[in-house]
KEZA-961649 format. One record per residue (C-alpha): z, y, x; residue in one letter. Coordinates in nm, 3 decimals, decimal comma. Each point is the difference from the previous one (the first is absolute). Layout:
NODE       up    north     east  vose
NODE        Z        Y        X     A
...
***
This chain:
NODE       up    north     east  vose
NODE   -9,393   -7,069    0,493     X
NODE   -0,341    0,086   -0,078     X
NODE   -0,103    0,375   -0,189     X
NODE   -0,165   -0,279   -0,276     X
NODE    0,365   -0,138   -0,076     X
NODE    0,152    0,312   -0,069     X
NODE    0,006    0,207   -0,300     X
NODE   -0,111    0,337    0,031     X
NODE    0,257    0,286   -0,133     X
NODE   -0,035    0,076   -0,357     X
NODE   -0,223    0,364   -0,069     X
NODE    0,195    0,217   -0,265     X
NODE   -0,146    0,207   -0,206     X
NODE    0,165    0,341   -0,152     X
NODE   -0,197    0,236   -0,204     X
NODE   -0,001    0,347   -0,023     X
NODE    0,081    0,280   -0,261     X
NODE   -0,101   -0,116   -0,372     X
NODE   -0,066   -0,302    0,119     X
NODE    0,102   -0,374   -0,031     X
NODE   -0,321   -0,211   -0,179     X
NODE    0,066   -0,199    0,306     X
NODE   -0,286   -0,305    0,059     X
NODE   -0,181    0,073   -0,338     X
NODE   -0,146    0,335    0,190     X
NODE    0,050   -0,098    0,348     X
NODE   -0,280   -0,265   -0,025     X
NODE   -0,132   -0,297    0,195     X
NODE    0,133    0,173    0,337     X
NODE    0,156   -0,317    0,149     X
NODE   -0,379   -0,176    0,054     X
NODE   -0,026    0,251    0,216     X
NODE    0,344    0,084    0,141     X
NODE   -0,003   -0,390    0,141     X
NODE   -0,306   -0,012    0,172     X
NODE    0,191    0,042    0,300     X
NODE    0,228   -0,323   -0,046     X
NODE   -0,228   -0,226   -0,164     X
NODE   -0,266    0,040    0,247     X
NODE    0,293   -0,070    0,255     X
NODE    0,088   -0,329   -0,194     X
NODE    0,296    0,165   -0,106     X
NODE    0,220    0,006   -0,271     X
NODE   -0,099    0,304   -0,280     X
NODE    0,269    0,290   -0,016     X
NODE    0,179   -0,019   -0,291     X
NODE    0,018    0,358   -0,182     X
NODE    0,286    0,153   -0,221     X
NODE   -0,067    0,265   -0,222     X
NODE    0,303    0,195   -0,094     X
NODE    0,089    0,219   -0,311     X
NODE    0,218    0,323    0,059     X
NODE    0,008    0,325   -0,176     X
NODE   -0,338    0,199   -0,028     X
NODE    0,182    0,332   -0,017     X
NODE    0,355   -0,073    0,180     X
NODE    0,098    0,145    0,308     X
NODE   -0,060   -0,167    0,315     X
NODE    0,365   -0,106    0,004     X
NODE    0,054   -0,152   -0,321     X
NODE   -0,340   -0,161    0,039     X
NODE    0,060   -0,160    0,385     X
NODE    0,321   -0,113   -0,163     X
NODE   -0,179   -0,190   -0,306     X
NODE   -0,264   -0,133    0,270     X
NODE    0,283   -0,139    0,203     X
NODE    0,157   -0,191   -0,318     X
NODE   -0,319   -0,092   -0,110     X
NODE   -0,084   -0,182    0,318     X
NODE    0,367   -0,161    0,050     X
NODE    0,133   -0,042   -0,340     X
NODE    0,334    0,120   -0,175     X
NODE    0,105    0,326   -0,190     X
NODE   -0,197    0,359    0,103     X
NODE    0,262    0,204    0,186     X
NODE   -0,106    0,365    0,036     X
NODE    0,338    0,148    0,169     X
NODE    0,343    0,107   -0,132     X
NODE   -0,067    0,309    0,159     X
NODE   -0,402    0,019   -0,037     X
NODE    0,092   -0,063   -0,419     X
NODE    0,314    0,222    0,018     X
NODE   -0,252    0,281    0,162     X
NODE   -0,275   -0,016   -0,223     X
NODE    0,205   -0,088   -0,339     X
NODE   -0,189   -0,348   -0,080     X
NODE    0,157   -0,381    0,006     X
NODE    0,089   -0,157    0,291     X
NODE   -0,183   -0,352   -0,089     X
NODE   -0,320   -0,076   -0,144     X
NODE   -0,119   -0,324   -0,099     X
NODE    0,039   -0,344    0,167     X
NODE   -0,238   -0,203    0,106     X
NODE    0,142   -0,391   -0,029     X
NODE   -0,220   -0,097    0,286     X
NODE   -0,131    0,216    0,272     X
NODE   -0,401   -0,002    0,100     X
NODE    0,077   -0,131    0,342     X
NODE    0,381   -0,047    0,019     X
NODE   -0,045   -0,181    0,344     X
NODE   -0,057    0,381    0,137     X
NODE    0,209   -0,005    0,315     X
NODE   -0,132    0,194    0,372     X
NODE   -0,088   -0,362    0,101     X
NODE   -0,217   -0,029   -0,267     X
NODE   -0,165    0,328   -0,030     X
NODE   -0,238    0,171   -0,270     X
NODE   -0,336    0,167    0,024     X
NODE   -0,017    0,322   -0,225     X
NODE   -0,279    0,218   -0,153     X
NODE    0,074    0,322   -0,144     X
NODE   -0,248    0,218   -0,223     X
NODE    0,108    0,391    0,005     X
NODE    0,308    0,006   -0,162     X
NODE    0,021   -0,389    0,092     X
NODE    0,024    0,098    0,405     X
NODE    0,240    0,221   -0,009     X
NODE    0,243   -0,231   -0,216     X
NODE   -0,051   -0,269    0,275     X
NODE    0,102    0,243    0,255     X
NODE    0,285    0,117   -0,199     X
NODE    0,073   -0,382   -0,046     X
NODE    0,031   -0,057    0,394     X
NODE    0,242    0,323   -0,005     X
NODE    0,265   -0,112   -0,225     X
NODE   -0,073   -0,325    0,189     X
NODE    0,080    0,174    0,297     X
NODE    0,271    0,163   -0,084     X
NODE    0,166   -0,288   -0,183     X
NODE    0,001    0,100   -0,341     X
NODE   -0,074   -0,360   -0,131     X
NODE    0,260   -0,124    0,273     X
NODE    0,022   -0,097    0,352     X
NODE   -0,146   -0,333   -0,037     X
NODE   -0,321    0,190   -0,070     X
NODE   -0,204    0,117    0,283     X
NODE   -0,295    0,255    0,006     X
NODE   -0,207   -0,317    0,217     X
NODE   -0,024   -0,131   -0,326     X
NODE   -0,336    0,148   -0,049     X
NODE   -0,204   -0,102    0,240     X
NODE   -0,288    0,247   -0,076     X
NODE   -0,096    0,332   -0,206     X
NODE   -0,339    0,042   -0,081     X
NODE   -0,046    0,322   -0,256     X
NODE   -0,342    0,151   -0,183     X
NODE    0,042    0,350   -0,041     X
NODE    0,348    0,036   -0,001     X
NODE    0,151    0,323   -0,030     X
NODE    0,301   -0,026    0,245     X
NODE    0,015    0,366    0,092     X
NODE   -0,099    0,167   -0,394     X
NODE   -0,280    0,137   -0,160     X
NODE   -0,064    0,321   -0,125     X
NODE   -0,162   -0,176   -0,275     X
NODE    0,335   -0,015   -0,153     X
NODE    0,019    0,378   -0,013     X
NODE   -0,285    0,059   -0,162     X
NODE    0,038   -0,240   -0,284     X
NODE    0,346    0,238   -0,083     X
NODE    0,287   -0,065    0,281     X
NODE    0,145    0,319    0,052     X
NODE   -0,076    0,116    0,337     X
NODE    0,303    0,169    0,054     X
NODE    0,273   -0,186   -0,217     X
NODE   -0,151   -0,358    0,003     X
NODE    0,127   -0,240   -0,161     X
NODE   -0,063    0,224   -0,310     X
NODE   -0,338   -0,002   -0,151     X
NODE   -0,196    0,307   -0,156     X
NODE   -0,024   -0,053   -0,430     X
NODE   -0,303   -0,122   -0,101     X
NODE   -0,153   -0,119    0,334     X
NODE   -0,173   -0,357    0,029     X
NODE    0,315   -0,109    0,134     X
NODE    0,247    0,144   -0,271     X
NODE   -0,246   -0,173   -0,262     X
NODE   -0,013   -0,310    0,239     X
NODE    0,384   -0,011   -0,026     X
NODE    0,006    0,009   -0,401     X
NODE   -0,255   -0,268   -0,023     X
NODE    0,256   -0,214    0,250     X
NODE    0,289    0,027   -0,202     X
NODE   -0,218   -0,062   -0,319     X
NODE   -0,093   -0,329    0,220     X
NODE    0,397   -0,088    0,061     X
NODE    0,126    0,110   -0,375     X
NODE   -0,238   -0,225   -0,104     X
NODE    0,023   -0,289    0,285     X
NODE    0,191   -0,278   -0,190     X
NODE   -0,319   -0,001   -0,248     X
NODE   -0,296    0,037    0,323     X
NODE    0,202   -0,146    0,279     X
NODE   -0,276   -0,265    0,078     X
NODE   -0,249    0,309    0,015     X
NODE    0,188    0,215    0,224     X
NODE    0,354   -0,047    0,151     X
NODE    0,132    0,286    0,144     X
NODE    0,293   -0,219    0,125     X
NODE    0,216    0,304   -0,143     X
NODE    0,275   -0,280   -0,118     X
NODE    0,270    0,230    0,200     X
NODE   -0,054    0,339   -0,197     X
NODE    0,030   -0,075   -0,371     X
NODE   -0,294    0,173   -0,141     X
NODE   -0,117   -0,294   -0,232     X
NODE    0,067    0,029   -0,355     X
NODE    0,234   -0,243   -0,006     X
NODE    0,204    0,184    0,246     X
NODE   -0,083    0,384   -0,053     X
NODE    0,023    0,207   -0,312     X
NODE   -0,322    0,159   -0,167     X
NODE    0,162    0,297    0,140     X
NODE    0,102   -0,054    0,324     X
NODE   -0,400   -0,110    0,010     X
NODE   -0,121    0,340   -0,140     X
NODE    0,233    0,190    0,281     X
NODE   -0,163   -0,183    0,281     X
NODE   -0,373    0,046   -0,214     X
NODE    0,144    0,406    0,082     X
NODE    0,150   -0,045    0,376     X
NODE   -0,056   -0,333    0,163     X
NODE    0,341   -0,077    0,188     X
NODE   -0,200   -0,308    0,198     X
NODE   -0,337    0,165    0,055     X
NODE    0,171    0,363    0,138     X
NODE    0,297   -0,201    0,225     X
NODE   -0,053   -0,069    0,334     X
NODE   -0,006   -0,406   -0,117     X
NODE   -0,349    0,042   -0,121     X
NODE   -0,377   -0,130    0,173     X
NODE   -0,070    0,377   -0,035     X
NODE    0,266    0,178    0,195     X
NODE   -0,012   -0,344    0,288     X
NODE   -0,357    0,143    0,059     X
NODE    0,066    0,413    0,098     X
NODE   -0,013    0,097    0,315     X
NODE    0,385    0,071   -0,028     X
NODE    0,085   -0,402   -0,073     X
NODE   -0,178   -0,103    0,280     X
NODE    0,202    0,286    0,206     X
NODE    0,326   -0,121   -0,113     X
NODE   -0,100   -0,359    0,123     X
NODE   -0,150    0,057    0,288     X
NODE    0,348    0,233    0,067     X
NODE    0,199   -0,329   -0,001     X
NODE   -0,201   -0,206    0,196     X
NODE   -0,167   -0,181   -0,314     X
NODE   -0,395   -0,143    0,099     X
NODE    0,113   -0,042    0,396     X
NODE   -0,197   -0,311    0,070     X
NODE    0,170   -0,339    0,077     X
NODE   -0,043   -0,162    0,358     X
NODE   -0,137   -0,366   -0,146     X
NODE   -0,156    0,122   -0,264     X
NODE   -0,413    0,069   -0,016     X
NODE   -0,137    0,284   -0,140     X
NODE   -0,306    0,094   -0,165     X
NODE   -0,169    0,312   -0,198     X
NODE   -0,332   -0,022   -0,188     X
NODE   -0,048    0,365   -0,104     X
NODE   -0,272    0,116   -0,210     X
NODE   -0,236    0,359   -0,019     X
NODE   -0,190    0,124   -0,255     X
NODE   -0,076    0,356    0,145     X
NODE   -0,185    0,094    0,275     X
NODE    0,183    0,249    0,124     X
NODE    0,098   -0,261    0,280     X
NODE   -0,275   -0,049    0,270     X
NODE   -0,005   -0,149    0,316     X
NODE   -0,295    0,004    0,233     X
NODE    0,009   -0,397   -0,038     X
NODE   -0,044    0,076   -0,369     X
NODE   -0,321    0,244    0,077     X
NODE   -0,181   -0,262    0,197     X
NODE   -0,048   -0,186   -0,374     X
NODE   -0,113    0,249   -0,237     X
NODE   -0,013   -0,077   -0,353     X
NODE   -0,231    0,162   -0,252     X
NODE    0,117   -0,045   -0,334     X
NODE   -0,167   -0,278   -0,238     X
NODE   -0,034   -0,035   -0,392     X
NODE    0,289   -0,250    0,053     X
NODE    0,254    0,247    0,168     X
NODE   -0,051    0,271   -0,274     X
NODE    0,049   -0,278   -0,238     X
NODE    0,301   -0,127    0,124     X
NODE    0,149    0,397    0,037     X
NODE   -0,094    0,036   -0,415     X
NODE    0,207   -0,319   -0,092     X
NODE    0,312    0,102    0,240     X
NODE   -0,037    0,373   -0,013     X
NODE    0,377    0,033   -0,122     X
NODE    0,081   -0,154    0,356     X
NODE   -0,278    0,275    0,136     X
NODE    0,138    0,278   -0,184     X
NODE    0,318   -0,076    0,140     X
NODE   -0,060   -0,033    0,358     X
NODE   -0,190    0,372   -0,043     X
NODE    0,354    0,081   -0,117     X
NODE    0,188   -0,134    0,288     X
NODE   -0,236    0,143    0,261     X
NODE    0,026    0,332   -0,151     X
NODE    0,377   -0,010   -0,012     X
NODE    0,219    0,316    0,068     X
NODE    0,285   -0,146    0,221     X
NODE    0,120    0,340    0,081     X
NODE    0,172   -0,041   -0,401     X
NODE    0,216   -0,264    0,086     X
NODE    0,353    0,047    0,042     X
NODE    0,228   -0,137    0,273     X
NODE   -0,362   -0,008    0,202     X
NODE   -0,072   -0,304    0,092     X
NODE    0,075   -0,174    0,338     X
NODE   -0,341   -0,098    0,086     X
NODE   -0,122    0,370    0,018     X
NODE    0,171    0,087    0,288     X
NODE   -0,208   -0,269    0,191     X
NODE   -0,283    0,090   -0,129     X
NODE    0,007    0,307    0,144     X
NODE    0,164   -0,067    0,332     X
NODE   -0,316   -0,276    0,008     X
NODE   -0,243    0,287   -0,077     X
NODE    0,165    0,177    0,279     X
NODE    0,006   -0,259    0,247     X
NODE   -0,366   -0,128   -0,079     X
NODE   -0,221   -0,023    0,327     X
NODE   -0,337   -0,089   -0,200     X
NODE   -0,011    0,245   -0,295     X
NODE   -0,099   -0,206   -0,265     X
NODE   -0,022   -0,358    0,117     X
NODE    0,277   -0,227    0,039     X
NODE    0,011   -0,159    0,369     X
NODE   -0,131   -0,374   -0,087     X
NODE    0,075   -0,256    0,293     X
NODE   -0,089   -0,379   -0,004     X
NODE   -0,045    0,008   -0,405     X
NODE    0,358    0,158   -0,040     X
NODE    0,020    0,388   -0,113     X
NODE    0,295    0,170    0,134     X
NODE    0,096    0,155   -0,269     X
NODE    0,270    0,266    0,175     X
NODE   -0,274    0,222    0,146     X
NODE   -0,267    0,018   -0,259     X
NODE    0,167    0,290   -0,168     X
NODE   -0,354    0,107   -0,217     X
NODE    0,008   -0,397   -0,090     X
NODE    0,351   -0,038   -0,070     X
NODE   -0,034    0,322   -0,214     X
NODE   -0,331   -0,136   -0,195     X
NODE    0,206   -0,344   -0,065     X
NODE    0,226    0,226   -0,219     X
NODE   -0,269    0,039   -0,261     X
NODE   -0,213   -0,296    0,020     X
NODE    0,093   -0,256   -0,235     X
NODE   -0,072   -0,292   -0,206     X
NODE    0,031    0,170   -0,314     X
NODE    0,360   -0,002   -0,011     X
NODE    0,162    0,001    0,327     X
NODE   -0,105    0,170    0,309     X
NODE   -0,091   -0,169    0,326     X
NODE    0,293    0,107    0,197     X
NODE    0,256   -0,157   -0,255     X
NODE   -0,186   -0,307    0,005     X
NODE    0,026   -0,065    0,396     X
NODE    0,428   -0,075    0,009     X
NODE    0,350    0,130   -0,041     X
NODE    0,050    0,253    0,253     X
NODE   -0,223    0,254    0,215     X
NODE   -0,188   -0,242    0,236     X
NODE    0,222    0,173    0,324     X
NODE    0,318   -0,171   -0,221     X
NODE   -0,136   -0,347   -0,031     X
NODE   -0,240   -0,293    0,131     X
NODE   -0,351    0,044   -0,062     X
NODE   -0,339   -0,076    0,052     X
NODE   -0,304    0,233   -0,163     X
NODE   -0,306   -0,193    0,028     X
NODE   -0,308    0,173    0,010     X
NODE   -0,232    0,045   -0,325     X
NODE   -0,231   -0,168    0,165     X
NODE    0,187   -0,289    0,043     X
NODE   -0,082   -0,120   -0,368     X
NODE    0,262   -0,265   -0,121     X
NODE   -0,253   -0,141   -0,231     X
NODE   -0,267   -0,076    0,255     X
NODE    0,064   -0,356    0,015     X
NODE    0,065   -0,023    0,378     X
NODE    0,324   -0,208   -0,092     X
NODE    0,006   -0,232    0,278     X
NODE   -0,063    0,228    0,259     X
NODE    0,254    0,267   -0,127     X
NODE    0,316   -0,285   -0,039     X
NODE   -0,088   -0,220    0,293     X
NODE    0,357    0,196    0,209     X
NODE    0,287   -0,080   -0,179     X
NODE    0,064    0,325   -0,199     X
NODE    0,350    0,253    0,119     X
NODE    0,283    0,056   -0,237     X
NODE    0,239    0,292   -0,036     X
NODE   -0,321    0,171   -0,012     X
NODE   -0,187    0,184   -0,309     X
NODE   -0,420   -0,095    0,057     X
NODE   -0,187    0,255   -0,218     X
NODE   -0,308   -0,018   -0,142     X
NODE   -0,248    0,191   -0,173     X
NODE   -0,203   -0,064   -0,315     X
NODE   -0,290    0,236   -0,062     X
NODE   -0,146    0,044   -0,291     X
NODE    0,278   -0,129   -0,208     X
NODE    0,204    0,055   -0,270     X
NODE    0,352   -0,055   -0,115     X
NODE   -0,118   -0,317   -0,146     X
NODE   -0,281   -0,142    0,173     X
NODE    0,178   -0,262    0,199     X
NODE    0,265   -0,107   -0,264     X
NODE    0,155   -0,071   -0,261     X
NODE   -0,317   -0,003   -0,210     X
NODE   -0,215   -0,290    0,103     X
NODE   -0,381    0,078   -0,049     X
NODE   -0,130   -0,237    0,317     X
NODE   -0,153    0,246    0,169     X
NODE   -0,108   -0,036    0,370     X
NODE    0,293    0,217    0,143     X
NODE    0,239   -0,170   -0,196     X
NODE   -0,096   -0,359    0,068     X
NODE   -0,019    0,149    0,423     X
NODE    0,358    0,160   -0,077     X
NODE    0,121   -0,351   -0,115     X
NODE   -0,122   -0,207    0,257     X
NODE    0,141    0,246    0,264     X
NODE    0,316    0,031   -0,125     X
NODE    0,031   -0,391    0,022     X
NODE   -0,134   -0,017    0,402     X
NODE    0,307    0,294    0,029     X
NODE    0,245   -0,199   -0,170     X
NODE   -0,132   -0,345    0,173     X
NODE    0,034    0,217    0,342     X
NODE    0,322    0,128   -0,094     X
NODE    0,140   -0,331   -0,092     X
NODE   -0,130   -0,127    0,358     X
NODE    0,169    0,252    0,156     X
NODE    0,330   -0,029   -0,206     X
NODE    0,019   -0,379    0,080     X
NODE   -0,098    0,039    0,387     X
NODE    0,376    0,224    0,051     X
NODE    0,188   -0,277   -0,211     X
NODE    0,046   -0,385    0,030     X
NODE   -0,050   -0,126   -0,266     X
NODE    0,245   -0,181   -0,127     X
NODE   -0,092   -0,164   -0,338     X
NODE   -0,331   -0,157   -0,201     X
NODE   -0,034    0,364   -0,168     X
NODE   -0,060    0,324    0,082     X
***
């Protein structure tokens, strides 16, 4: 059976915190995303975009993505519900987005921040058969994330997490204010819920569910936004701790991975980066005065005081053992495109603080410090966006492995969700489909197949 006769795994979509316009933002990606198989004289990959809760935790929203996709009733957990005092079941969906979902029929997913990390919680409870044991982490057949923060952000702190008794948040920070205007949203949901669905149907807080009072007490103390079952908590450096503690974000053997992760500051430099110096243009300083909020808050991550937090944070023991061990002061040893991350200590130190506005570089790489997991650092100078496509995908690409890649001079939302057609996002597009083409090669060279689908 020829490539041309088989269908190409679906690419899902999950979106990221306050997010879920799905396609109406997202664009006219796929013109782009096909190039791959329809200049192949294959058939086009269809694409799922899923809707799960923009402020959720990564549980409860890997568990409505899973429903979603197969159909049935939302089923969070006795124990998860019993723990963090909300329903058990949420709502049913009568038929499933692709209810054919099995590990012989595999699914492609993308995950924007928040959306990366809920895949990768997805593949845990997967793993460790949460949805049952005819459900198999092979399932997905690849992650691919855009500045996903797997390991935290400090961001989080700053906007009011406490940094010593997280999840509780400091009164009248962003984030307090951010957590009355989210139960406003779900008090009020039965009256907007085509404007914004918080998919909240398990904790009562609509009007036809909650008194006016019970509404004003969690206007005073949010129970959801200061619990550990909250976007905001799921994002401290704690969270990722805990989950990296059990073994949660360890990559799966047949699966492919891949990180796109973005910078803002240049606080990162690589001599690769020196050999192309920039001076800045009319349109750079333009561009910095429409998204100076995203500025202003990468200044704020890179001038973060980590020596505040409380428990410290795992990663800064390797940072300073890398320091320590460092052989070429500030430059990270770079061999054959691939950085070795381990002994740059002054780069793995600098990839603390720059950022894409929201979450630092390090956080966006994988679970896990690189000497804990699979991975590949390409070099900066190995631009993803160069359009080298066939020469970069004509080896059949490794799974089990994380392939990181850098983005300079981008911003939280450059690539996605907001479609503006510019030339990095139409070369993001088209690579991503080669990837996925490659991966699919790969995925049906190990396999017979066995069937006219996928």
């Amino acid at each position: 059976m020829s490539s041309a006769d088989v269908d190409p795994a679906p690419l899902v979509i999950v979106e990221g915190f306050l997010s879920g316009a799905g396609a109406v933002v997202w664009g006219n990606f796929e013109e782009h995303s096909n190039y791959a198989c329809k200049s192949n004289g294959e058939q086009i990959r269809r694409t799922i975009f899923t809707s799960v809760g923009p402020v959720s935790s990564l549980h409860d929203r890997a568990c409505e993505l899973f429903y979603a996709l197969v159909g049935g009733t939302v089923d969070y957990g006795e124990k998860h519900s019993q723990e963090n005092r909300h329903g058990r079941f949420g709502r049913t969906y009568e038929a499933g987005l692709y209810p054919e979902w099995t590990a012989e029929r595999p699914l492609h997913f993308l995950g924007h921040s928040m959306g990366g990390s809920t895949v990768i919680k997805l593949q845990w409870l997967l793993t460790i058969g949460f949805f049952g044991k005819v459900y198999s982490p092979d399932m997905i057949l690849s992650v691919n994330t855009v500045s996903s923060p797997f390991r935290g952000t400090q961001l989080v702190y700053s906007l009011g997490e406490d940094t010593r008794n997280a999840p509780a948040v400091r009164p009248f920070s962003p984030g307090n204010i951010l957590a009355k205007g989210v139960h406003i949203a779900a008090y009020l949901s039965p009256i907007f819920s085509r404007i914004c669905d918080l998919h909240a149907d398990a904790r009562a807080l609509s009007f036809h569910e909650a008194s006016f009072w019970s509404f004003l007490r969690q206007l005073y103390k949010s129970d959801w936004a200061e619990s550990r079952d909250a976007t905001p908590y799921d994002v401290t450096f704690e969270a990722a701790d805990e989950r990296e503690a059990v073994g949660e974000g360890g990559v799966n053997l047949n699966t492919f991975y891949r990180s796109y992760c973005a910078t803002l500051t240049s606080c990162l430099q690589t001599d690769v980066d020196a050999e192309s110096p920039r001076s800045p243009s009319f349109g750079l300083w333009l561009t910095k005065l429409i998204l100076w909020p995203l500025y202003a808050s990468a200044s704020v991550i890179a001038n973060f005081d980590f020596s505040v937090l409380r428990p410290i944070p795992a990663f800064m023991e390797t940072v300073i053992a890398a320091q320590r061990a460092s052989k070429l002061g500030r430059e990270p040893i770079i061999e054959d495109g691939v950085i070795d991350v381990a002994r740059g200590g002054d780069y793995l130190s600098a990839a603390l603080r720059a950022s894409d506005g929201v979450v630092p570089l390090f956080s966006q790489w994988h679970p896990f410090e690189c000497s804990s997991t699979r991975c590949r650092h390409f070099s900066h100078g190995d631009n993803i966006l160069d359009g080298s496509e066939k020469e970069r995908y004509h080896r059949l690409p490794e799974s089990g492995v994380w392939h990181v890649h850098h983005l300079a001079d981008s911003h939280h939302l450059s690539i996605v969700p907001y479609w503006l057609g510019t030339r990095n996002q139409r070369a993001f597009w088209v690579d991503l489909g080669c990837w996925l083409r490659a991966v699919d090669r790969a995925h049906g060279a190990r396999r017979p197949k066995t069937g006219s689908g996928y």
